[in-house]
C-alpha positions in Angstrom: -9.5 3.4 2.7 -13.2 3.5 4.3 -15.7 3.5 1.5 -19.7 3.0 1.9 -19.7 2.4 -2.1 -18.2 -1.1 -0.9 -14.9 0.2 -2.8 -16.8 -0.8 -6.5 -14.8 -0.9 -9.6 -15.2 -0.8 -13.0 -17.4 0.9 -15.8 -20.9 0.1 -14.3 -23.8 0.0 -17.1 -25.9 1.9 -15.3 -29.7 0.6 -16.1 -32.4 -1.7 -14.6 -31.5 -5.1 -13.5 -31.7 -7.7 -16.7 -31.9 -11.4 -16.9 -29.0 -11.5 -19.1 -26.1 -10.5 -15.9 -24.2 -13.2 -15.1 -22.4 -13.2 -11.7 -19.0 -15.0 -10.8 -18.1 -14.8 -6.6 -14.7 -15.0 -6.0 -13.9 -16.3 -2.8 -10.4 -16.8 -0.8 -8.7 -16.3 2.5 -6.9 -12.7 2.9 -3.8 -12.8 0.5 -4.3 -15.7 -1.5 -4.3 -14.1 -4.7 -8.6 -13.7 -4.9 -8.1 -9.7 -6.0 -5.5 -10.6 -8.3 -8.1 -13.0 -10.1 -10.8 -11.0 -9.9 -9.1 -8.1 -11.7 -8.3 -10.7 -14.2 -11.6 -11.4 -14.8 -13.2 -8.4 -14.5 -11.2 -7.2 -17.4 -13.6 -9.6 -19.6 -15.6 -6.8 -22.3 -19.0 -5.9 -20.3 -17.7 -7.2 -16.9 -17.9 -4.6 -13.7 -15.8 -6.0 -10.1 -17.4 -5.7 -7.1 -14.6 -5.2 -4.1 -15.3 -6.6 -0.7 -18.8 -5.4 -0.1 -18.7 -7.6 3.3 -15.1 -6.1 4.6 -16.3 -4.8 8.0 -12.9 -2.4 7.4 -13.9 -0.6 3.8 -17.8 -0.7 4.3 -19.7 0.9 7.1 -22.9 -1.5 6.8 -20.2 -4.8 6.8 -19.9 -3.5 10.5 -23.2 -2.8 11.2 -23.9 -6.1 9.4 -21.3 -7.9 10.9 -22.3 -7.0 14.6 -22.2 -10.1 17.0 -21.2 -12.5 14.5 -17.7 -11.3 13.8 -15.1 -10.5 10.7 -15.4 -13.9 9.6 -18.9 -15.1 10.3 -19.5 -18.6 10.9 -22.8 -19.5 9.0 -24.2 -22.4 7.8 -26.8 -21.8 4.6 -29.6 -22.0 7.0 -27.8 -19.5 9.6 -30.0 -16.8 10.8 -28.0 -13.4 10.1 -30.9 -10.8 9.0 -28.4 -7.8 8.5 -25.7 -10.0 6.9 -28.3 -11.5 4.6 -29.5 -8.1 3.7 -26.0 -6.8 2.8 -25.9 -9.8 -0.1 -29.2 -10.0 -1.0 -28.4 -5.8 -2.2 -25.6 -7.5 -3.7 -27.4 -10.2 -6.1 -30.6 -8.1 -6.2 -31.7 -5.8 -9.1 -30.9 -2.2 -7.9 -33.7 -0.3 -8.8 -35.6 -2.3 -5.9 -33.2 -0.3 -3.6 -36.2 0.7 -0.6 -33.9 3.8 0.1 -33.8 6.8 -2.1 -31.1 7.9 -3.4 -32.3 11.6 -1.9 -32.3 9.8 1.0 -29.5 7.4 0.6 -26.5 10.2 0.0 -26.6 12.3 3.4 -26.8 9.3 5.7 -24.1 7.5 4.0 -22.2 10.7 4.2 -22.4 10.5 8.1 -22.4 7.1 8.1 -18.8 6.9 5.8 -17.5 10.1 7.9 -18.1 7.9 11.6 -16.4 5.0 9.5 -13.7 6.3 8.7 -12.5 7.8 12.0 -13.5 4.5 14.2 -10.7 2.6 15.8 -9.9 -1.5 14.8 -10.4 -1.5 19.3 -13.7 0.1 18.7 -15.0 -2.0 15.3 -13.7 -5.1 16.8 -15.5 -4.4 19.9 -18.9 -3.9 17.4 -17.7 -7.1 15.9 -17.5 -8.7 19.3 -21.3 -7.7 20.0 -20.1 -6.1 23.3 -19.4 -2.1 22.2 -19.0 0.4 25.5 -18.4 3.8 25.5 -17.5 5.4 22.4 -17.6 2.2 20.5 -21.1 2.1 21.8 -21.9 5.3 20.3 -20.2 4.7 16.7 -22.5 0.7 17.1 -25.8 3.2 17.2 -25.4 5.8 14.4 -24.1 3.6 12.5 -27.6 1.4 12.4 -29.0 4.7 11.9 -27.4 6.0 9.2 -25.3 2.7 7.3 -27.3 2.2 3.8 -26.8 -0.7 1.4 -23.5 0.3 -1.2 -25.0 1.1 -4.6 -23.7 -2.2 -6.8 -22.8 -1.8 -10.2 -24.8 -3.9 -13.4 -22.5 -5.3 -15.8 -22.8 -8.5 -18.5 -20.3 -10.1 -16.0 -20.6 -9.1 -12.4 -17.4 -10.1 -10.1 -17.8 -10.5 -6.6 -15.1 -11.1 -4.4 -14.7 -11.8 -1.1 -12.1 -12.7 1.7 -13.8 -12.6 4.7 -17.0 -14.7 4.0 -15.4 -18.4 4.0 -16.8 -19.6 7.1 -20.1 -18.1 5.8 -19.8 -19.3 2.1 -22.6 -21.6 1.6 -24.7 -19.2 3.2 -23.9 -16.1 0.7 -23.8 -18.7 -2.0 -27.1 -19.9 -1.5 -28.4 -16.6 -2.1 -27.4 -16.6 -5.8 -26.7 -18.1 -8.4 -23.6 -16.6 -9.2 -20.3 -19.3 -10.3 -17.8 -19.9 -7.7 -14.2 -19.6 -7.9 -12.4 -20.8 -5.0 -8.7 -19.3 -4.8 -6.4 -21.4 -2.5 -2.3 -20.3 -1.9 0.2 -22.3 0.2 0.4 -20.7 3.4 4.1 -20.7 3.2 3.6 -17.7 0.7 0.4 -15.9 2.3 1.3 -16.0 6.1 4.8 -14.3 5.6 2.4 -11.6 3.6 0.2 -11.0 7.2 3.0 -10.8 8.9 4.7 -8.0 6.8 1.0 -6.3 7.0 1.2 -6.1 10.7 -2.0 -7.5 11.3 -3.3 -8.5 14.6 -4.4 -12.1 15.1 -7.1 -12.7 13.3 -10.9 -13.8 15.0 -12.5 -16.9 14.0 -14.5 -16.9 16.9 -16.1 -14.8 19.5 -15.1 -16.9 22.7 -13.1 -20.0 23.4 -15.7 -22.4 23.9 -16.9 -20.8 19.9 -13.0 -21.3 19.2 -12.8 -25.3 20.3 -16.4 -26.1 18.6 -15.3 -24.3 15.2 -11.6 -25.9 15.5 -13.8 -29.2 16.1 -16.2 -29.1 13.0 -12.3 -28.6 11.0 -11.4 -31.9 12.6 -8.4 -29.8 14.2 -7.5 -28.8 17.5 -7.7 -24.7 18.9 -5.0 -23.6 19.4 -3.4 -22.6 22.9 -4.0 -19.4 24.2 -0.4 -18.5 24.7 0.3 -19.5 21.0 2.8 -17.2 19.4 1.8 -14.6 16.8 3.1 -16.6 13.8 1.2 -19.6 15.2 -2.1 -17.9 15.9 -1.7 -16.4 11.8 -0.7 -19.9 10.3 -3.6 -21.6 12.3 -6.3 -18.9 10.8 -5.3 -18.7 7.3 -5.1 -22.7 7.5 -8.2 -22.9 8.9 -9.7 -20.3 6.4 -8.3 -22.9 3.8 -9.2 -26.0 5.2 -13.1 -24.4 5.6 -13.2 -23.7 2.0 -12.2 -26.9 1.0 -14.8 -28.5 2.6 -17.5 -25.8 1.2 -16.1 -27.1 -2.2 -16.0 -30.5 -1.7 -19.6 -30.2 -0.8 -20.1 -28.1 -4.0 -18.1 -29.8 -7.3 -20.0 -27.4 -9.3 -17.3 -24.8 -7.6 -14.4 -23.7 -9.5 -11.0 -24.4 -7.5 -7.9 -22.9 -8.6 -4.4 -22.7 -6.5 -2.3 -19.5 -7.0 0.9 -21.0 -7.1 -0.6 -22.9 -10.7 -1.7 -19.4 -12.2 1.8 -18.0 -11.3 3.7 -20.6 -13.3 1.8 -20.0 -16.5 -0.9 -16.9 -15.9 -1.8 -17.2 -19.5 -2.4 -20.9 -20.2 -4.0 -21.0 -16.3 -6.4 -18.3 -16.6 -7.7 -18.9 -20.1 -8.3 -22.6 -18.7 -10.5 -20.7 -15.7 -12.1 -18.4 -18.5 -13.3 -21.5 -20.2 -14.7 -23.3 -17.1 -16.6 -19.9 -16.2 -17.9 -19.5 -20.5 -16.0 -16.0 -20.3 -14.2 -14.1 -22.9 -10.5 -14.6 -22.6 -9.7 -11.1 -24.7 -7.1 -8.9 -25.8 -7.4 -7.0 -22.7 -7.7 -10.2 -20.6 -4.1 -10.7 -21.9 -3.0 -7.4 -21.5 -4.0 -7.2 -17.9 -2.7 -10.2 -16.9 0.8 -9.2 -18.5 0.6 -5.4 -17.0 0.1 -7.1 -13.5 3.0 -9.2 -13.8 6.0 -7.0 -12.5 7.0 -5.7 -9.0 5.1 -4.6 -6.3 4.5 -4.2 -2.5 1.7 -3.8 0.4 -1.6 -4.4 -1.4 -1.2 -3.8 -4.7 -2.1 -6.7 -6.9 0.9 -7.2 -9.0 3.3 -9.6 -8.9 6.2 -11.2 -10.9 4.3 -14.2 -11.7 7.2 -16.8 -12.0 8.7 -16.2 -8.6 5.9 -16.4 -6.5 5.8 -20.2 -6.3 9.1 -20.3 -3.9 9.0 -17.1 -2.4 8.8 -18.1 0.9 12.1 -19.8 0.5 13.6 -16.0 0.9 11.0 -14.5 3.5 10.9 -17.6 6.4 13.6 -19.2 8.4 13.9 -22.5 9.0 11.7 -22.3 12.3 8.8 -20.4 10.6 9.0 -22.7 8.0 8.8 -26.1 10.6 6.0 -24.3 12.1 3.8 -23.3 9.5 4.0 -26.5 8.2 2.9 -28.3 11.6 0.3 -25.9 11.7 -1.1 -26.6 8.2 -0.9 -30.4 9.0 -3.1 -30.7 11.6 -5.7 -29.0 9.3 -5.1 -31.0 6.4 -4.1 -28.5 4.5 -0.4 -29.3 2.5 2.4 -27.1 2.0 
């Protein structure tokens, strides 16, 4: 799904900017449960959700934004990134200081969404690579013409979530100040998920030399270039991990919360997260935690709560399982 809206939910109180909006980021590696929690918490009374306004694959400015520095973009707070900056300061920033008009803003993200949408992952990871040729090329440059900021929803509660800024989350969090909650998952259960996704190995860096100094600053080793696809996925959701754990070591003002914990007793577990943030833990709170807990597949967001904790044990050999584990390991990260 290619949206330029940057896929918003909820029921948006449309009106200026107030004081009184308080803000909650959610942050995670892809399919560690950080949707599944911000639902939960965006079904707080007054509270809008905010879906991924970075994801380079939903958002046509994310590309744009994104250009050069990659899916995942490896910032420090005092990184320079003016596009990227731009894309989250529209995000914490009072909308009716929007410099485009909405007369304006319609058409071009009309062309901009329509160009989206029919650009190849070869052609958006070229952008992403900073080196686009031929039609990539093309789809870089009317996208930088036309890409506008997504229009961001005011609620009482604003949640924000995000999987693809944890090597950059000290520099969006720096930007606001919005709570943190940090969603970690065994990657026993979430590499089995990018597997059954089909994804390509994921980019955590542009080159190999970028590769070896990120690995480095993680205390871990890059991995070899021949390394198998199960290897290359259980190094980068690991290292996704492991990044985030530093960030929030850095920060104990951050919220951590494991999803394996909030599977074994959702209720209990997210009212204890509700009380950290000061957020209502309502009737519908509990009624969309319990509607969420039952079967499903791909990317939907619900899940039978109680079996998640072992699931792996049914979806990884013996092998997988050695080497996901080795692979954790040597980034610290337990399973």
């Amino acid at each position: 799904m290619t949206s330029d809206a940057g896929d918003v939910r909820g029921s948006p109180h449309c009106g200026p900017y107030t004081a009184a909006v308080r803000r909650v980021l959610v942050l995670g590696p892809p399919r560690s449960g950080s949707t599944w929690v911000s639902e939960i918490l965006a079904a707080s009374p007054g509270a809008v959700r905010v879906h991924e306004p970075d994801n380079d694959r939903l958002v046509a400015l994310a590309l744009v934004a994104k250009s050069g520095i990659g899916r995942y973009p490896i910032l420090t707070e005092h990184s320079e990134a003016p596009i990227y900056d731009a894309l989250w300061q529209n995000v914490w920033s009072d909308p009716s200081t929007a410099r485009v008009s909405s007369l304006l803003r319609r058409p071009l993200a009309a062309v901009a969404s329509g160009v989206h949408r029919l650009t190849t992952l070869d052609e958006q990871f070229a952008i992403l690579d900073g080196q686009p040729t031929g039609r990539a090329a093309v789809v870089a440059r009317v996208l930088q013409a036309t890409a506008r900021p997504p229009r961001i929803p005011i609620g009482e509660l604003q949640v924000v979530k995000s999987v693809h800024s944890a090597t950059a989350a000290e520099f969006v969090t720096s930007r606001t100040d919005a709570a943190v909650v940090v969603v970690r998952r065994n990657p026993l259960n979430a590499v089995p998920s990018w597997l059954d996704l089909g994804w390509r190995p994921q980019r955590l860096a542009g080159s190999r030399d970028e590769e070896r100094s990120f690995a480095g600053g993680l205390g871990a080793t890059a991995l070899d270039p021949d390394a198998s696809l199960l290897e290359r996925q259980a190094w980068s959701y690991a290292a996704l991990t492991r990044t985030l754990d530093l960030s929030a070591e850095r920060h104990p003002e951050w919220t951590v919360v494991q999803h394996e914990d909030l599977c074994d007793e959702p209720l209990d577990g997210f009212r204890a997260l509700f009380d950290r943030l000061d957020v209502e833990f309502s009737a519908d709170v509990i009624a969309t935690i319990e509607e969420r807990d039952r079967p499903a597949t791909g990317y939907e967001t619900k899940r039978v709560a109680a079996d998640q904790a072992e699931r792996w044990k049914s979806r990884l050999d013996d092998h997988q399982v050695e080497t996901i584990r080795e692979i954790a390991a040597s980034l610290s990260i337990e399973c």
